[in-house]
Backbone of each chain as ProteinMPNN parsed JSONL, in Angstrom:
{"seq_chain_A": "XXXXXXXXXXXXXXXXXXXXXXXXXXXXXXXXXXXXXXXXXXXXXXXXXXXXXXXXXXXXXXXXXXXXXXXXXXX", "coords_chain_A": {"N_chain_A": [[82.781, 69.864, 93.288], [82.057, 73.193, 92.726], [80.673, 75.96, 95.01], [79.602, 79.285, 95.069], [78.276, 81.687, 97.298], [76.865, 84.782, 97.589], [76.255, 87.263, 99.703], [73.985, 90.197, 100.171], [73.415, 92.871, 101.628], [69.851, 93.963, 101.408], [67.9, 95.899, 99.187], [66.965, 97.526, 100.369], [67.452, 98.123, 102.859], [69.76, 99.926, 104.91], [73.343, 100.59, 104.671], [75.375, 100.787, 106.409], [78.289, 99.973, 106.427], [79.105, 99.991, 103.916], [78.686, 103.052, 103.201], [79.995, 104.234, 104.783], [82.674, 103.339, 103.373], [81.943, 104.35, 100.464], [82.536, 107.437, 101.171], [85.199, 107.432, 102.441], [86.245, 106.805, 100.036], [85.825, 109.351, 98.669], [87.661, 110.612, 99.677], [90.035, 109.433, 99.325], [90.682, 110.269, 96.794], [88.972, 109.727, 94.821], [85.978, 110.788, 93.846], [84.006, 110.484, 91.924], [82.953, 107.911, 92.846], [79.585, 106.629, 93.381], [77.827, 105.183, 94.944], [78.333, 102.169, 97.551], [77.997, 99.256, 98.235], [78.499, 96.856, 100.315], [78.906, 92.822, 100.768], [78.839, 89.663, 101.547], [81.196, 87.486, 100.585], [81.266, 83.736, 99.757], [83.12, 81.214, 99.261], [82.214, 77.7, 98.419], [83.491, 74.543, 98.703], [82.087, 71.425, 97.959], [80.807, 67.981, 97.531], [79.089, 66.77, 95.425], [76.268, 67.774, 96.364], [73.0, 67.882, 96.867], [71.475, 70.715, 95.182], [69.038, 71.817, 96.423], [69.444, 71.687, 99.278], [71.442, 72.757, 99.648], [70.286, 75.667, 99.039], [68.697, 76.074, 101.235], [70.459, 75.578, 103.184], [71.826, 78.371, 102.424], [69.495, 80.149, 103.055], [68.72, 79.158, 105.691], [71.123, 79.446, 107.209], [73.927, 80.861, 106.247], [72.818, 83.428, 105.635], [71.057, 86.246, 106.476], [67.623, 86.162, 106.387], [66.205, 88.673, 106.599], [67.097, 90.859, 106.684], [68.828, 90.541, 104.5], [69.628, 89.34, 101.01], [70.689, 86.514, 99.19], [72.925, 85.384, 96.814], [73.303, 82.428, 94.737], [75.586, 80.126, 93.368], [76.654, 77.676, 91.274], [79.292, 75.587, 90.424]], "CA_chain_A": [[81.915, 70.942, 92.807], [82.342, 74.536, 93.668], [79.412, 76.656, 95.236], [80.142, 80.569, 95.083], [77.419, 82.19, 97.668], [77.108, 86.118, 97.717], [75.248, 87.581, 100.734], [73.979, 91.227, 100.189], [72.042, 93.447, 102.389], [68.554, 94.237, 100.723], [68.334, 97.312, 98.554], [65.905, 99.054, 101.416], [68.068, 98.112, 104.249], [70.849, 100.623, 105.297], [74.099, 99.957, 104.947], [76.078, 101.89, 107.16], [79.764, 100.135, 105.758], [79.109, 101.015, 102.52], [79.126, 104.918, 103.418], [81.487, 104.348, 104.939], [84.101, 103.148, 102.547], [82.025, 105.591, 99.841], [83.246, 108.982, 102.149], [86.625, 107.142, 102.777], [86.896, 106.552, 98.628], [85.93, 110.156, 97.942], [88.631, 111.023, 100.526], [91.057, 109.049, 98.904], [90.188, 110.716, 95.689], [87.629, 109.061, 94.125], [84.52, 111.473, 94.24], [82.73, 109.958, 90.899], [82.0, 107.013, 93.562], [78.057, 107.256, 94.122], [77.493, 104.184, 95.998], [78.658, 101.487, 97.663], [77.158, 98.27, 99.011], [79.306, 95.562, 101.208], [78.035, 92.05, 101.125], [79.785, 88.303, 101.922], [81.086, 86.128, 99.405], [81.853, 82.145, 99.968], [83.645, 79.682, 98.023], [82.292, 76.518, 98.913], [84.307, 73.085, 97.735], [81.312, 70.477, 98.076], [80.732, 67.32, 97.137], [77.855, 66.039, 95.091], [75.053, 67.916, 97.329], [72.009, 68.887, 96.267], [70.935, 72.064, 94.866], [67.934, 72.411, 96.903], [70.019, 71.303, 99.944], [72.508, 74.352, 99.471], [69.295, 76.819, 99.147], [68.252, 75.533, 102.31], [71.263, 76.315, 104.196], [72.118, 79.531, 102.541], [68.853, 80.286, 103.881], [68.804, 79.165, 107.455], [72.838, 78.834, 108.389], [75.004, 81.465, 105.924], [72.321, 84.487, 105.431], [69.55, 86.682, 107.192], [66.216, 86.629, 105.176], [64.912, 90.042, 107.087], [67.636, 91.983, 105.838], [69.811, 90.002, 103.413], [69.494, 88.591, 100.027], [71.617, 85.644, 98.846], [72.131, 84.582, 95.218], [73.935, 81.044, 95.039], [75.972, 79.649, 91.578], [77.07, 76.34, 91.418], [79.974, 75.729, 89.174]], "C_chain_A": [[82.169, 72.197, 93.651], [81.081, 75.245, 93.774], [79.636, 77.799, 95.125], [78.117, 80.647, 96.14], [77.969, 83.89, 97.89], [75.488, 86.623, 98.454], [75.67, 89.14, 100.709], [72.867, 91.814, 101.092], [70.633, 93.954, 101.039], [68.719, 95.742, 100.263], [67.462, 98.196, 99.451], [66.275, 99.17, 102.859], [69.333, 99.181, 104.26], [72.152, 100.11, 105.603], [75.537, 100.69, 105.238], [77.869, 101.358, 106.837], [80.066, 100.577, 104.54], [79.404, 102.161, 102.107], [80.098, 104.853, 103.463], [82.995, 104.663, 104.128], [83.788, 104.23, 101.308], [82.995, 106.846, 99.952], [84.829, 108.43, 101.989], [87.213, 107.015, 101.168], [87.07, 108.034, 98.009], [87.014, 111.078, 99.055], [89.782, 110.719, 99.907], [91.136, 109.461, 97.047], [89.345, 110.291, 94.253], [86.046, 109.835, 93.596], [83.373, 111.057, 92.964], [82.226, 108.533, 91.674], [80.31, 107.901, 93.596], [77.691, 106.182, 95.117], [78.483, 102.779, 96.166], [78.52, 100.375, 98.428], [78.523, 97.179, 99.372], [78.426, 94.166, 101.453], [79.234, 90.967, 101.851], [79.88, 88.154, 100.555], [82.169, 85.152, 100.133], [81.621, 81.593, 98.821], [83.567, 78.527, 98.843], [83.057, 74.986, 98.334], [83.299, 72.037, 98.691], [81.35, 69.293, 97.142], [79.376, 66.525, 96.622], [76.553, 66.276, 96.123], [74.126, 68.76, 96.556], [71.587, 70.233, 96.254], [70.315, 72.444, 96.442], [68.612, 72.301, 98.77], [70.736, 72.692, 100.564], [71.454, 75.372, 99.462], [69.16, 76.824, 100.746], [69.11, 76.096, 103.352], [71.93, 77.423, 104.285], [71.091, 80.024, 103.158], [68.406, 80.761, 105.341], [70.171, 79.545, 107.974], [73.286, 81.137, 107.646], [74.334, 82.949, 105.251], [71.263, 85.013, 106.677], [68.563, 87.457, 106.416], [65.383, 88.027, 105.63], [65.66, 91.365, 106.091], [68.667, 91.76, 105.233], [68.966, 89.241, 102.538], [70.969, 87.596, 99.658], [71.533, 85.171, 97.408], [73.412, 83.656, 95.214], [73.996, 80.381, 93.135], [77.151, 78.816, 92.021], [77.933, 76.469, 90.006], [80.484, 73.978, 88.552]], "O_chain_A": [[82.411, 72.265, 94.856], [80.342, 75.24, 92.79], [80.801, 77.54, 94.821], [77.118, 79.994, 95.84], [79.103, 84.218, 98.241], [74.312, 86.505, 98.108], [76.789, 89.586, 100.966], [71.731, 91.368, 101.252], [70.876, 94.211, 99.86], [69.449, 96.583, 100.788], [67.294, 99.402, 99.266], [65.795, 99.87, 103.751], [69.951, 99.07, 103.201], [72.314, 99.336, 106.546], [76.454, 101.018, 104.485], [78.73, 102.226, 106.98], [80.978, 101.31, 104.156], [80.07, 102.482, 101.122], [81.017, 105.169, 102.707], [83.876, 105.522, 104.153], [84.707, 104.952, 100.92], [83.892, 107.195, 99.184], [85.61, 109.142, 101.357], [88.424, 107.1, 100.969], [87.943, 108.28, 97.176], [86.945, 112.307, 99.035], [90.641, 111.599, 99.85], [91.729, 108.733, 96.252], [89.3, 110.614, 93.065], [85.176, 109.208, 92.993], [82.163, 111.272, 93.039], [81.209, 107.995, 91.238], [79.976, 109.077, 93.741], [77.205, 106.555, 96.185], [79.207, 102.347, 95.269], [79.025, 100.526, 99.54], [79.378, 96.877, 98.54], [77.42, 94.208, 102.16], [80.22, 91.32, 102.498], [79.118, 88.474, 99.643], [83.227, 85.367, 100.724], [80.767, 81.455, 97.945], [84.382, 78.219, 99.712], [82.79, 74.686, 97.17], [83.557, 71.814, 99.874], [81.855, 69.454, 96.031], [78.732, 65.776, 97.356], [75.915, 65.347, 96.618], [74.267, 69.797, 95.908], [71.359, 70.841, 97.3], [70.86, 73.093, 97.334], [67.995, 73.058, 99.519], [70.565, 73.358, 101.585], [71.897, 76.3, 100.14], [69.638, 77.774, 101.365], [68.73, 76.881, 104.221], [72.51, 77.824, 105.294], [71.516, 80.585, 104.168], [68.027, 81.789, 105.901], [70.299, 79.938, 109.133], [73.06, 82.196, 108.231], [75.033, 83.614, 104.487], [70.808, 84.31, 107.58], [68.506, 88.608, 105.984], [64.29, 88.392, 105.199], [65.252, 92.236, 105.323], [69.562, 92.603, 105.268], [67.948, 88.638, 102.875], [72.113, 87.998, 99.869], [70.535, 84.711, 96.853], [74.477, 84.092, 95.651], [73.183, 80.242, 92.222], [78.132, 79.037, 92.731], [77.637, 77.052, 88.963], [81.088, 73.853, 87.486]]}, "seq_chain_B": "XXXXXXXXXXXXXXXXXXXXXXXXXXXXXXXXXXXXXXXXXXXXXXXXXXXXXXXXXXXXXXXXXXXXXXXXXXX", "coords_chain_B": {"N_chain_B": [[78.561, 103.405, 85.671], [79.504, 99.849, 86.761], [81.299, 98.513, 89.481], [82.946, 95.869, 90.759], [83.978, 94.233, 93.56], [85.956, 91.809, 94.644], [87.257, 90.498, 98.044], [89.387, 88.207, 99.531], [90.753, 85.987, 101.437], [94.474, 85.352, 101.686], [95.34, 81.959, 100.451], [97.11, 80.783, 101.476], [96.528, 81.762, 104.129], [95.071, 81.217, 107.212], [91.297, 81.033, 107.697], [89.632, 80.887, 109.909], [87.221, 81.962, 109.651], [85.814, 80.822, 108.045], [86.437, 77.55, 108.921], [84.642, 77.672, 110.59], [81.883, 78.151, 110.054], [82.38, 76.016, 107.432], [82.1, 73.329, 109.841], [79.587, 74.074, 110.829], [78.138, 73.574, 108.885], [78.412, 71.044, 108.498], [76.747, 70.485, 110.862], [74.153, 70.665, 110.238], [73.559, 68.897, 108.325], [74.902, 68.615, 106.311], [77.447, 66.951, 105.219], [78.614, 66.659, 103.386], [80.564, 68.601, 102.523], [83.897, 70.437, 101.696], [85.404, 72.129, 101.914], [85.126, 75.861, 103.165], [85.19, 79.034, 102.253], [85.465, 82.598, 103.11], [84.973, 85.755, 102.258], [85.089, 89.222, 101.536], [82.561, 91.047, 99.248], [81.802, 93.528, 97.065], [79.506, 96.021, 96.09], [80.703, 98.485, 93.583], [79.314, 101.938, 92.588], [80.031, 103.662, 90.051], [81.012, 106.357, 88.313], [82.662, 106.859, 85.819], [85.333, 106.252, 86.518], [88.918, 105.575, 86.216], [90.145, 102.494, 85.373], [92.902, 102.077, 86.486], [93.39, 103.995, 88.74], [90.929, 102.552, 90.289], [92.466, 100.233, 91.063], [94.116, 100.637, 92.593], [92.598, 102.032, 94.561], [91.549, 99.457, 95.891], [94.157, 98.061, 96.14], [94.635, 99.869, 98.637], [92.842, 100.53, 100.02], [90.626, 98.933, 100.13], [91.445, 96.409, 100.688], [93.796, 94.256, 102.434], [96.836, 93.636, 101.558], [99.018, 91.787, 102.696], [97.621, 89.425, 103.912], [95.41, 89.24, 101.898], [93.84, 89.129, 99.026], [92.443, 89.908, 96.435], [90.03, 90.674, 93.725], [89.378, 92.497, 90.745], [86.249, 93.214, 89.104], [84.902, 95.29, 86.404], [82.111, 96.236, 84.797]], "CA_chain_B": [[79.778, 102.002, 85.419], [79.265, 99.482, 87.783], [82.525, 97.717, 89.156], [82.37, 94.729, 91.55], [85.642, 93.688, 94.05], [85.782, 90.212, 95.445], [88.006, 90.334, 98.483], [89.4, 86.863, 99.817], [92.358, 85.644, 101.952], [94.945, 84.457, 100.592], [95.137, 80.374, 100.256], [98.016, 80.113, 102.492], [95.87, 82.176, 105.513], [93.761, 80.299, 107.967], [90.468, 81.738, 107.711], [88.613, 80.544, 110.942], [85.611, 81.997, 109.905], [85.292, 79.427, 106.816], [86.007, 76.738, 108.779], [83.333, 77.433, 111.804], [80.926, 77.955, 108.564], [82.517, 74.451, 107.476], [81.342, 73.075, 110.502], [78.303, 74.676, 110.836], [76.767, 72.934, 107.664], [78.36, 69.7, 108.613], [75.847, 70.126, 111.47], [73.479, 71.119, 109.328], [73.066, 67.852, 107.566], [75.733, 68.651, 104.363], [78.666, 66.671, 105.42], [79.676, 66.936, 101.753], [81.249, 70.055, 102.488], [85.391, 70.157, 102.175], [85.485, 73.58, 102.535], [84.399, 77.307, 102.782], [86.157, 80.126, 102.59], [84.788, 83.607, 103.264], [85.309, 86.592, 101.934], [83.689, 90.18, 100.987], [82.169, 91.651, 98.401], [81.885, 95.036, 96.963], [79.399, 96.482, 94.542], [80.376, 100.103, 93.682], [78.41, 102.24, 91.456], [80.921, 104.796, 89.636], [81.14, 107.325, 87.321], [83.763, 107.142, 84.599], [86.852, 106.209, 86.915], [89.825, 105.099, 85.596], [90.741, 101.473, 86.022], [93.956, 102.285, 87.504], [92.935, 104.101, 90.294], [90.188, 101.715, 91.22], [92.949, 98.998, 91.877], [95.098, 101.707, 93.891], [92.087, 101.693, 95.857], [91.522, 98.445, 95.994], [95.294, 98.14, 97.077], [95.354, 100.9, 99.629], [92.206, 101.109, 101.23], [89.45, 97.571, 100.164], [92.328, 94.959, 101.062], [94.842, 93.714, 103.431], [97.599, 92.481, 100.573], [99.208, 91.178, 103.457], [96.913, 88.2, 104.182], [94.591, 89.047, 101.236], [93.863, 89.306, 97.373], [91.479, 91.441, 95.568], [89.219, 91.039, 92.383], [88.083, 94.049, 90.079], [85.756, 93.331, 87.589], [83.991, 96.154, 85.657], [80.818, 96.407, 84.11]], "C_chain_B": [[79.602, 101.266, 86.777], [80.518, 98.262, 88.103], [82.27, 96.714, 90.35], [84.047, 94.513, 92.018], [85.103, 92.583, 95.288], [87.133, 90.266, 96.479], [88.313, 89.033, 99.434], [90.873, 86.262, 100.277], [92.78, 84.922, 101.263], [94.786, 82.889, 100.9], [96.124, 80.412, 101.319], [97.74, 80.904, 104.029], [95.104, 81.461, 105.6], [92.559, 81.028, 107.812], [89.287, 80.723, 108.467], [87.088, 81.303, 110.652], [84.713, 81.21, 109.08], [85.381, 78.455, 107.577], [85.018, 76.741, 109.799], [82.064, 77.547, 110.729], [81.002, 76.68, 108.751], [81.481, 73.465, 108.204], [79.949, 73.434, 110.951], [77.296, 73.596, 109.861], [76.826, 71.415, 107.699], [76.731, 69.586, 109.564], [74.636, 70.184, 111.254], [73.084, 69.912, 108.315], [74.009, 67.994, 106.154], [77.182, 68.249, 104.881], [79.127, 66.336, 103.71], [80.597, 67.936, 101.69], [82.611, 70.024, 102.658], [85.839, 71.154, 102.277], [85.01, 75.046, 102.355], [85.789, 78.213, 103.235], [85.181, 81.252, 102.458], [85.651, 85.148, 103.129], [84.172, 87.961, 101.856], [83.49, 90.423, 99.717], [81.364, 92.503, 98.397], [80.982, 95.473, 95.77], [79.364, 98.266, 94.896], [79.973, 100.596, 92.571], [79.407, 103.8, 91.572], [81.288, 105.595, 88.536], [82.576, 107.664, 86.511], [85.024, 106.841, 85.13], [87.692, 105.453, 86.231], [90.007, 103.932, 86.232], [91.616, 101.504, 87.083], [93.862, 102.497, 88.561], [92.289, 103.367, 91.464], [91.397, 100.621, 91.771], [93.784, 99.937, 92.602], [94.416, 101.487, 94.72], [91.768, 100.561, 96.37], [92.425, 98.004, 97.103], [95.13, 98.811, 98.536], [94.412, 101.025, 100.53], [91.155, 99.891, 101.087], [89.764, 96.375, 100.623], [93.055, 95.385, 101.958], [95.875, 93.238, 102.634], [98.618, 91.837, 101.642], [98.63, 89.51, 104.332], [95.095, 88.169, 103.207], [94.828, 89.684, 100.072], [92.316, 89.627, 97.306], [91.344, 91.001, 94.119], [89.081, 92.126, 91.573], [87.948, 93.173, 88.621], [84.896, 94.506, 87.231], [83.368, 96.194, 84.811], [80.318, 97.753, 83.162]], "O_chain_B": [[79.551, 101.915, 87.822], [80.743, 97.33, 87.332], [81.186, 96.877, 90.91], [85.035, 94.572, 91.286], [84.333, 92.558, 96.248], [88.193, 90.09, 95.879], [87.378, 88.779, 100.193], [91.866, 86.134, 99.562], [92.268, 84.115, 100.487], [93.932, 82.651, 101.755], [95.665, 79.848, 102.311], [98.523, 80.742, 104.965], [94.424, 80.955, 104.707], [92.951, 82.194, 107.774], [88.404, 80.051, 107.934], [86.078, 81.181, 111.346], [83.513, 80.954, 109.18], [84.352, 77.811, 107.37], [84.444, 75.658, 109.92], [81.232, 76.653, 110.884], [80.358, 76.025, 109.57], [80.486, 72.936, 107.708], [79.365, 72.556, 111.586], [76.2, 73.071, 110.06], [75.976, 70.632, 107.274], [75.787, 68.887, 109.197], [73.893, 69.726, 112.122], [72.201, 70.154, 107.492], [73.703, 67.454, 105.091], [78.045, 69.123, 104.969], [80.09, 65.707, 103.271], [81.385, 68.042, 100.749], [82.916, 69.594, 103.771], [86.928, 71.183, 102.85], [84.484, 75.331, 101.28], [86.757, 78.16, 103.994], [84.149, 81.063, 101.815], [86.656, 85.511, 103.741], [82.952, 87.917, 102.017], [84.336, 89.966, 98.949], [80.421, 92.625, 99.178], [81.412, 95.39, 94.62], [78.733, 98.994, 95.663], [80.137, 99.961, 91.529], [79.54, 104.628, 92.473], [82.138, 105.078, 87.811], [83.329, 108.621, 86.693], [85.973, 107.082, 84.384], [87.18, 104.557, 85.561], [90.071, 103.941, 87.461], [91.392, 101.148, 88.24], [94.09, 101.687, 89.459], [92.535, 103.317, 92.669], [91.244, 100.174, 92.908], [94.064, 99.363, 93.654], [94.839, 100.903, 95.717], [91.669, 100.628, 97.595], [92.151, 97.702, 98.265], [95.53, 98.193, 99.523], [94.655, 101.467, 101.652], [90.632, 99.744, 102.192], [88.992, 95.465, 100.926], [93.116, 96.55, 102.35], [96.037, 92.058, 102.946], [99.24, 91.021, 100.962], [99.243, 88.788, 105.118], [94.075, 87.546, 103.501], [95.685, 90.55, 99.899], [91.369, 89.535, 98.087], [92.319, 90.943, 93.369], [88.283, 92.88, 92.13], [88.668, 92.747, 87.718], [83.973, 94.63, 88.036], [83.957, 96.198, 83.73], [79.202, 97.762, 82.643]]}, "name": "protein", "num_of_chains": 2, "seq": "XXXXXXXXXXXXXXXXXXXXXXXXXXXXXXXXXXXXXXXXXXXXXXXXXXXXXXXXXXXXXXXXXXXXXXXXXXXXXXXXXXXXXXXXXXXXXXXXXXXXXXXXXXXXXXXXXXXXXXXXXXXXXXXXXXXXXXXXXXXXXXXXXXXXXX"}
């Protein structure tokens, strides 16, 4: 079974790489960029583990609930 | 237009930060786990750009094609 997890900062947290690469896109000639958010993404290759299991440790282990969101799709 | 880039070493790079993850969740109680891989992801919010370009930038300034591969999907 494959897990896909995608870890984004929260839409009220600041996300100072994002600018970043924005400025650096409308540098590289891009300027209809308006935003740009940087998160994680993992491809997990698991075996027969529970859902609620995998919440659990995106959670505690492979996010931070103050100023990250995680959304988790099992394939 | 909202376009999304999944960046992710390639298969034949080590990516020590998947397997200290890996391990991580073994300790974690999910020894089901055969592997993680870790990557970023990108959501940019953009005004009318041309496909093309976005994978130029993609190429030239969101990746490493040297020890990594690159997504674009657009919305």
């Amino acid at each position: 079974m494959k897990a896909k997890v995608i870890v984004m900062p929260k839409q009220s947290v600041l996300d100072p790489q994002g600018v970043a690469v924005r400025d650096a896109m409308h540098h590289h000639g891009l300027p209809q960029v308006k935003s740009v958010r940087i998160g994680k993404f993992m491809e997990i290759e698991v075996e027969g583990a529970d859902e609620a299991k995998l919440h659990e440790i995106c959670r505690d282990l492979l996010s931070n609930p103050v100023i990250e969101d995680y959304r988790l799709e099992l394939q």
